[in-house]
C-alpha positions as CSV (number, residue, x, y, z in Angstrom):
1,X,0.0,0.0,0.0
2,X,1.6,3.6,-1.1
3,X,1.5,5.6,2.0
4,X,-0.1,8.7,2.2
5,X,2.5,10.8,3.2
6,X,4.7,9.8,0.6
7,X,3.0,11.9,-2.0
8,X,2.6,14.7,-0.3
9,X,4.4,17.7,-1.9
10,X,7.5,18.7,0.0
11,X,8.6,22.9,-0.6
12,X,12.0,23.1,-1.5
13,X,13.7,25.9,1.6
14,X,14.3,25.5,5.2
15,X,13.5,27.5,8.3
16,X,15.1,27.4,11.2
17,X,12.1,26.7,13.8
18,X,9.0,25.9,13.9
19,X,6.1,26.1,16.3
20,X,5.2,23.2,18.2
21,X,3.1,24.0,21.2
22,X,0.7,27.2,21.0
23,X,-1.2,27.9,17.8
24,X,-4.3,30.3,17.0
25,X,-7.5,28.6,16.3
26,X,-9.6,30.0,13.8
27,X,-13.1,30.1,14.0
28,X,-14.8,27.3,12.6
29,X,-11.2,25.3,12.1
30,X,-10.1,21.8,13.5
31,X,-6.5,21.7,12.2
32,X,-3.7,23.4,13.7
33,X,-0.3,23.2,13.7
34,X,2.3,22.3,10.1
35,X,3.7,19.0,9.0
36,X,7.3,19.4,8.9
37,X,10.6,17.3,8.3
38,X,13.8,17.1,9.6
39,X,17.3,15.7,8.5
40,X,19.0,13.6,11.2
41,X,22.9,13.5,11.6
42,X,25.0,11.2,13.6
43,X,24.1,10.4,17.2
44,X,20.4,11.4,16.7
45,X,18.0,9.0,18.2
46,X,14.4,9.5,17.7
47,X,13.4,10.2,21.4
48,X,15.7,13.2,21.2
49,X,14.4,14.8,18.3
50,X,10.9,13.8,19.5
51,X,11.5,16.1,22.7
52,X,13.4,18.5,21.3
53,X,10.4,19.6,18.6
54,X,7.5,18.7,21.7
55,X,6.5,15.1,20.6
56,X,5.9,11.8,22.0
57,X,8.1,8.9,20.9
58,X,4.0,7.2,19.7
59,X,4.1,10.2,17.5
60,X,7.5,10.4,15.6
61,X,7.6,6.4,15.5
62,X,4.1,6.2,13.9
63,X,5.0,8.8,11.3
64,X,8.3,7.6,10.5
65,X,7.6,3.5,10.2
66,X,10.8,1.8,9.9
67,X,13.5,4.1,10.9
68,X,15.5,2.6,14.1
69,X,14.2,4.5,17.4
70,X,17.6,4.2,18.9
71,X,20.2,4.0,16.1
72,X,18.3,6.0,13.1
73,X,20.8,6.5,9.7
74,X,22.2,10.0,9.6
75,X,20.8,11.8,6.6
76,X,17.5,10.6,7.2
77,X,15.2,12.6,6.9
78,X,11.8,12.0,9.4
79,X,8.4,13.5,9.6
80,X,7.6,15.7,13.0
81,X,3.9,15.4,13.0
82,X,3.4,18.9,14.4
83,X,-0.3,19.6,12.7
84,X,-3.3,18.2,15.0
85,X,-6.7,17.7,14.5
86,X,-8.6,18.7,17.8
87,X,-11.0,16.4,19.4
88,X,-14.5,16.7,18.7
89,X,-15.1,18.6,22.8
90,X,-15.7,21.8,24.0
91,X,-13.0,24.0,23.6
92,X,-12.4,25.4,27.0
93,X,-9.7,24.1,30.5
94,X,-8.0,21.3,29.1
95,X,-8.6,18.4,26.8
96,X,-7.0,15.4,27.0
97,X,-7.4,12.3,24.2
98,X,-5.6,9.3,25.0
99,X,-5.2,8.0,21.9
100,X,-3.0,10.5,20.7
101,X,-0.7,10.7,24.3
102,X,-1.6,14.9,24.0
103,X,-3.2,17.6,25.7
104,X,-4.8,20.8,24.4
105,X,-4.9,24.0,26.9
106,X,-7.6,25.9,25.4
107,X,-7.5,30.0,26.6
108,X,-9.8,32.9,25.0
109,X,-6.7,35.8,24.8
110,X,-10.0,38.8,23.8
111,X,-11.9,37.7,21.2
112,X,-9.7,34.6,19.8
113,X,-9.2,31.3,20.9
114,X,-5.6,29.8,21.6
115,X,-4.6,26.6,22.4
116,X,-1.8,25.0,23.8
117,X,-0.7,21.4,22.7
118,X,1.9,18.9,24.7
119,X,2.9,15.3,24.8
120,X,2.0,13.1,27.6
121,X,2.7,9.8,28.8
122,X,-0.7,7.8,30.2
123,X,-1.6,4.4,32.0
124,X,-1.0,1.3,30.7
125,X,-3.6,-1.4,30.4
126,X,-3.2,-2.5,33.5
127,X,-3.4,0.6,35.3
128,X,-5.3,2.9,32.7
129,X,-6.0,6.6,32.6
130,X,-9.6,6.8,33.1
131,X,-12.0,9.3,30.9
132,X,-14.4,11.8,31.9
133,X,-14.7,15.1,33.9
134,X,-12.7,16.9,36.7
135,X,-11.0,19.2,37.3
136,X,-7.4,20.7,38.6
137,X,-8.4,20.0,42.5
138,X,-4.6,22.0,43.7
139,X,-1.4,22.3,42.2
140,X,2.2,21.6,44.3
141,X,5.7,22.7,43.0
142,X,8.4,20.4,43.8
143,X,5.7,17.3,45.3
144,X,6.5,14.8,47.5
145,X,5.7,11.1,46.0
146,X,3.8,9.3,48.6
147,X,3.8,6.0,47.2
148,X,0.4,4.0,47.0
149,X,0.5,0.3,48.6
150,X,-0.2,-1.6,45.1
151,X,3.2,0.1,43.7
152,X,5.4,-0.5,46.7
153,X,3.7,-3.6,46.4
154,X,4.9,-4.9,42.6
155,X,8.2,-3.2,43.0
156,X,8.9,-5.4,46.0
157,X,8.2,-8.3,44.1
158,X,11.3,-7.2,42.0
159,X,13.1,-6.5,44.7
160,X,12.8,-2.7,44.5
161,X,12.0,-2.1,48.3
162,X,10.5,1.7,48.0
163,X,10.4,4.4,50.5
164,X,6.9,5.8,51.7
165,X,7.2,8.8,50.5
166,X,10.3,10.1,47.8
167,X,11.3,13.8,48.1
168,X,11.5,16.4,45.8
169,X,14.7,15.5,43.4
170,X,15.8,13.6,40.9
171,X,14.7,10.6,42.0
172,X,11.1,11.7,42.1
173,X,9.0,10.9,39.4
174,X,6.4,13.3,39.6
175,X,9.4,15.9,38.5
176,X,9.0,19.2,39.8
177,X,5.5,20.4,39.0
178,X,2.2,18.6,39.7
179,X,-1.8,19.2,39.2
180,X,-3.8,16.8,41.0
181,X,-7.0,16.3,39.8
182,X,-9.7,15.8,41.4
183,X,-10.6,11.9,40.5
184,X,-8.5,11.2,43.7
185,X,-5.0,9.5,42.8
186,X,-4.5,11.0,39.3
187,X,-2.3,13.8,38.8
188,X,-1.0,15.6,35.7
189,X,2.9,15.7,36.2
190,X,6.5,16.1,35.4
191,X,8.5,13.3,35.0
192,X,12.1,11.8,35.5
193,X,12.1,9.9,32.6
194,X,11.5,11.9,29.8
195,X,12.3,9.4,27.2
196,X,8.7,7.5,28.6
197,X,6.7,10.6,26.9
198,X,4.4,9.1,24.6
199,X,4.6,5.7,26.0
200,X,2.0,4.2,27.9
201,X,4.0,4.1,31.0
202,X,2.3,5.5,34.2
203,X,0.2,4.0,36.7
204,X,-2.8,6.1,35.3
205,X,-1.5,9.6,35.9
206,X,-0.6,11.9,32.7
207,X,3.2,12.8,32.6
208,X,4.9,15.5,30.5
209,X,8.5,16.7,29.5
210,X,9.6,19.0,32.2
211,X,9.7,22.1,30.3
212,X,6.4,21.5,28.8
213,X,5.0,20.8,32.1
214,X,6.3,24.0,33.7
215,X,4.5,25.8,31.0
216,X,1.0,24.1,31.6
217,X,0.8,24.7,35.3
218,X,1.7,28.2,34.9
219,X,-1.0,29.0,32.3
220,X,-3.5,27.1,34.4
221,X,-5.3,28.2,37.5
222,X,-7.1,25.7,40.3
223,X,-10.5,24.7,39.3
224,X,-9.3,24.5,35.5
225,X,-12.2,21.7,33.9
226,X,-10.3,18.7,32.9
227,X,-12.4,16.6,30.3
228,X,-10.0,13.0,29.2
229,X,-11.1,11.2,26.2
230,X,-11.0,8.4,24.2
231,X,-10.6,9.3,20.2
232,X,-8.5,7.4,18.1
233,X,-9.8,8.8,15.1
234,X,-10.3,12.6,14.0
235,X,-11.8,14.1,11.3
236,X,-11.7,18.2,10.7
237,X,-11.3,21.6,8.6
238,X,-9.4,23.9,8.0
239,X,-9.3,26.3,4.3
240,X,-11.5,24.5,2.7
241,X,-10.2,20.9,3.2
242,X,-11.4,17.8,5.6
243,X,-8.7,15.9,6.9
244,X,-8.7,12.7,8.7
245,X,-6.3,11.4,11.5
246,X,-5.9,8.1,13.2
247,X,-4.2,6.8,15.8
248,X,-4.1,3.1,16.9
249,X,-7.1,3.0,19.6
250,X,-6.4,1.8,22.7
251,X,-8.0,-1.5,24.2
252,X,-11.9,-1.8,23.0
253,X,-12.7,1.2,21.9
254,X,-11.6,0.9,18.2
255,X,-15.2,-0.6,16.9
256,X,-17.5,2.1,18.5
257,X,-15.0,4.7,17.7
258,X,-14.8,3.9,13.6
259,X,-18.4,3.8,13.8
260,X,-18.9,7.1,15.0
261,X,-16.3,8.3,12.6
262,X,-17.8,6.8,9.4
263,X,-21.0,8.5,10.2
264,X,-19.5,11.5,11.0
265,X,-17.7,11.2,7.1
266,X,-20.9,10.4,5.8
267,X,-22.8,13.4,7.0
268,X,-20.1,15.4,5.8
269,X,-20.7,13.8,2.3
270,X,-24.1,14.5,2.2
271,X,-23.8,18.0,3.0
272,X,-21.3,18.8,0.6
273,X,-23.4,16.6,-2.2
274,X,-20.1,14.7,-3.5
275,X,-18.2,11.5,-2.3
276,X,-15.2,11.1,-0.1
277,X,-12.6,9.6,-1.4
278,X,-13.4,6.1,1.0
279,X,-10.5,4.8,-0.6
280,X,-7.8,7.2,1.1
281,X,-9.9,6.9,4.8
282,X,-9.4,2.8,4.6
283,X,-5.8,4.1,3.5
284,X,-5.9,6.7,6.6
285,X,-7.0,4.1,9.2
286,X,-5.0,1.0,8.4
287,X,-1.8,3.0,9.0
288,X,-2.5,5.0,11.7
289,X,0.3,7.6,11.7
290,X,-0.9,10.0,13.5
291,X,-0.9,12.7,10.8
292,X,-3.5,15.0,9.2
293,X,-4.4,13.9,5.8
294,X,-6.6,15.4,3.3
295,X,-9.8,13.4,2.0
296,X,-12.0,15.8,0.8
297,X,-11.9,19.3,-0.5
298,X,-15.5,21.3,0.8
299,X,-15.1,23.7,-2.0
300,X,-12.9,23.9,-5.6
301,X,-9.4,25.1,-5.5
302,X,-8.6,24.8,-2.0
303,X,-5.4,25.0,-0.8
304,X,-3.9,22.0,1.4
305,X,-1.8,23.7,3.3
306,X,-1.6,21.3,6.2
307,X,-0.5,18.7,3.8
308,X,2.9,20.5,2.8
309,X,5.8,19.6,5.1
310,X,8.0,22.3,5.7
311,X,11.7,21.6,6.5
312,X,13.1,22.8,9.3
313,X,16.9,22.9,9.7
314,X,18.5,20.6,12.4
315,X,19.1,22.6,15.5
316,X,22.8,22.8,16.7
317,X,21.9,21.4,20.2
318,X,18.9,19.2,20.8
319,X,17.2,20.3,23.9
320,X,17.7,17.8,26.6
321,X,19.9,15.2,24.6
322,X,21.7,13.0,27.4
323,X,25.1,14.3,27.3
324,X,27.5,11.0,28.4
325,X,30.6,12.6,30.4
326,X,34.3,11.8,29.9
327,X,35.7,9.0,31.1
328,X,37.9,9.1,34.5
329,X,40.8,6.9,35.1
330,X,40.2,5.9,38.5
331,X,36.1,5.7,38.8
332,X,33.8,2.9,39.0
333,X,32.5,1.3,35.8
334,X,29.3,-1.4,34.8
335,X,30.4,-3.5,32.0
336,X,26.6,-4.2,30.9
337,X,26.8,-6.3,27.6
338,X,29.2,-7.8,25.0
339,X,27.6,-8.2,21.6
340,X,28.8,-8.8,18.3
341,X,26.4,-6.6,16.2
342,X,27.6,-2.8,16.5
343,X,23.8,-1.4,15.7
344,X,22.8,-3.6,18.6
345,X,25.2,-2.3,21.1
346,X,24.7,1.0,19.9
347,X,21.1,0.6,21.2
348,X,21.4,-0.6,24.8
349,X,24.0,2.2,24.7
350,X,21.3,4.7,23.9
351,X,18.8,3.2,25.8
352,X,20.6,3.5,29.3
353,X,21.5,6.9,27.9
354,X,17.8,7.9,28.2
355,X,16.7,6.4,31.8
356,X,16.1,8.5,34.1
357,X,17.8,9.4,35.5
358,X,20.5,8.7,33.0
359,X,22.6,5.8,33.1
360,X,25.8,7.1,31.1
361,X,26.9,4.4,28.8
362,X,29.3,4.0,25.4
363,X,30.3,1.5,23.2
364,X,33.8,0.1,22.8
365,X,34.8,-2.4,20.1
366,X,37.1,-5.0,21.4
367,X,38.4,-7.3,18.4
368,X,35.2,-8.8,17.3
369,X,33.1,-7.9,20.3
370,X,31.4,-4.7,21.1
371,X,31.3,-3.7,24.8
372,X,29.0,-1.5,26.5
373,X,30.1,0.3,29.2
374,X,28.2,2.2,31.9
375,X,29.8,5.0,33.9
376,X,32.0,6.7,35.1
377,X,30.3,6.9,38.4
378,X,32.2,8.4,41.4
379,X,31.8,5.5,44.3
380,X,31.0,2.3,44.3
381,X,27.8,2.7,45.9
382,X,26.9,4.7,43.1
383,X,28.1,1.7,40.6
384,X,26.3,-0.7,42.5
385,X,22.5,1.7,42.6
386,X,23.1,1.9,38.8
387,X,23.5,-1.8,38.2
388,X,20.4,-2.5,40.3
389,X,18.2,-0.1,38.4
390,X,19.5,-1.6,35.2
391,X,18.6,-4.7,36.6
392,X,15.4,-3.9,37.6
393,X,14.2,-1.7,34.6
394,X,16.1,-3.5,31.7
395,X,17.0,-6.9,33.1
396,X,20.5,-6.2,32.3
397,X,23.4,-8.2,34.7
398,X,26.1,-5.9,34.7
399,X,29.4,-6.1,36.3
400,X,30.6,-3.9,38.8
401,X,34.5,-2.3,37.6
402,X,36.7,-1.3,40.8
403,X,39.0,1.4,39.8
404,X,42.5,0.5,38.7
405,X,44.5,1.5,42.2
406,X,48.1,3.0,41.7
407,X,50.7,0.2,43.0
């Protein structure tokens, strides 16, 4: 199947940024936002250009199938799905759809409508984010984790024996800004792992990158409504043109979903007294990119604007790319794996690169082996914490190093 990005027209100039988190809304329009593109270079991964231009790793992986998360090709260029259909809600407080792994901040600034748009990180299936209305109960800079029974429970069946409550810091995972909510137990939060945004990850709360999250509970005040939904598929305007956007639904609510969306489609048909192209929807939903795509034009000679990637030169620094520091002759080191295939050491490289908090790690090649190496870490306790967590997170047995003592 041709996918439907691939024919989409791409300008031929560069800018050098792009907005990525507050757009105007116009009235009677449902898209916001521009598709744009990026070339990677050496050392990208796709969880740092995913946070760097405000996106969830669900987003930049579904609209860039195949390229390696962890070890992508330099001069590759990948989509940044930064244009968004808004849910079908009322546009005031804050929207959340689950599907998508965002949240819209809707604010009236005089007579127009603005919204603000972040990556989150929700529940998994066992421990889901649950729908419906609330609202921002308090809000708490720098929170203290008080950790509910069921968690200390399942980490201490790995052997992760957790304190009652964890302090503000780095350990904490509710990062340094939180808005609880006032469904008891769920919180909107910062985070300690950053690379988790856009993962289904949490235990039911709704995590964001810390400098998104810093910008939401500033622009929101206590009793802000909080309405969380479930819509994997969305369907809107904007000049003229009806787009359509899918996302792969979560759980059960795929069937009811597509049914609501086919008869939205179909009264859009019969208003505008000519056909959809039913064709590019199957197209839409079977790949599930996550991106705007056009389906229908309302009126002759519309413009698509939504559907022309721009691209947007890659930045000199990626914001908040682990940095791994330089190695010390006499520190402690975690030999973590030996592995033939460089690509593959390369990843487990990356991926302890992006715990959190980070794990530093590298790759050495060793005649026909390639070594990954955690570290350096100051004192042996710290060594010995790190091999734990790596055990615990990422099943890896590492190897504590002493440092080499002077005779």
């Amino acid at each position: 199947m041709k996918s439907v990005l691939t024919a989409l027209p791409f300008p031929g100039y560069r800018v050098k940024e792009i907005e990525r988190n507050r757009f105007p809304v116009a009235r009677g329009e449902d898209v916001i936002g521009r598709l744009a593109i990026v070339r990677l270079e050496k050392g990208d991964t796709l969880p740092d250009i995913a946070r760097h231009f405000s996106l969830g790793i669900n987003a930049i992986s579904a609209a860039n199938p195949g390229v390696d998360v962890w070890v992508p090709e330099a001069g590759e260029r990948v989509t940044l799905p930064l244009s968004f259909i808004l849910p079908d809600t009322p546009r005031k407080g804050i929207v959340v759809n689950l599907p998508a792994m965002r949240v819209f901040q809707y604010k009236e600034v005089g007579t127009s409508l603005l919204v603000s748009t972040y990556p989150i990180g929700i529940g998994t299936s066992e421990r889901p984010t649950p729908t419906g209305s609330m609202h921002v109960a308090r809000k708490a800079v720098r929170p203290t984790w008080y950790v509910p029974a069921s968690i200390a429970e399942e980490h201490r069946k790995k052997g992760d024996i957790l304190p009652a409550a964890v302090p503000p810091g780095p350990e904490n995972p509710l990062g340094e800004y939180a808005l609880y909510l006032s469904k008891s137990g769920y919180l909107i939060h910062g985070t300690n792992k950053p690379a988790s945004i856009g993962l289904t990850a949490t235990n039911g709360c709704m995590r964001l990158y810390p400098e998104n999250v810093k910008m939401l509970f500033d622009d929101t005040p206590v009793k802000t409504p909080v309405l969380i939904v479930d819509r994997p598929y969305l369907a809107g305007q904007r000049n003229g043109v009806l787009y359509l956007e899918a996302h792969s639904p979560l759980e059960e609510s795929g069937a009811l979903e597509m049914k609501k969306l086919y008869a939205k489609l179909r009264a859009f048909e019969k208003n505008a007294g000519r056909r959809i192209d039913w064709k590019k929807v199957k197209e839409v939903l079977a790949a599930a990119r996550g991106v705007p795509v056009p389906i229908f034009e309302l009126r002759q000679g519309s413009e698509r604007e939504a559907a022309k990637p721009v691209e947007v030169e890659h930045p000199e620094r990626l914001y908040g790319k682990p940095e791994v520091p330089a190695l010390k002759l006499h520190a402690w080191y975690i030999l973590t794996a030996d592995v033939p295939d460089r690509i593959e050491a390369q990843r487990i490289a990356a991926i302890m690169n992006h715990q959190g908090p980070q794990i530093p790690a590298r790759v050495f090649e060793k005649s026909d082996i390639y070594r990954v190496i955690a570290g350096p870490f100051n004192h042996g306790s710290e060594a010995r914490e790190a091999a734990k967590r790596l055990k615990i997170d990422l099943e890896i047995d590492g190897i504590v190093i002493e440092p080499i003592k002077n005779e």
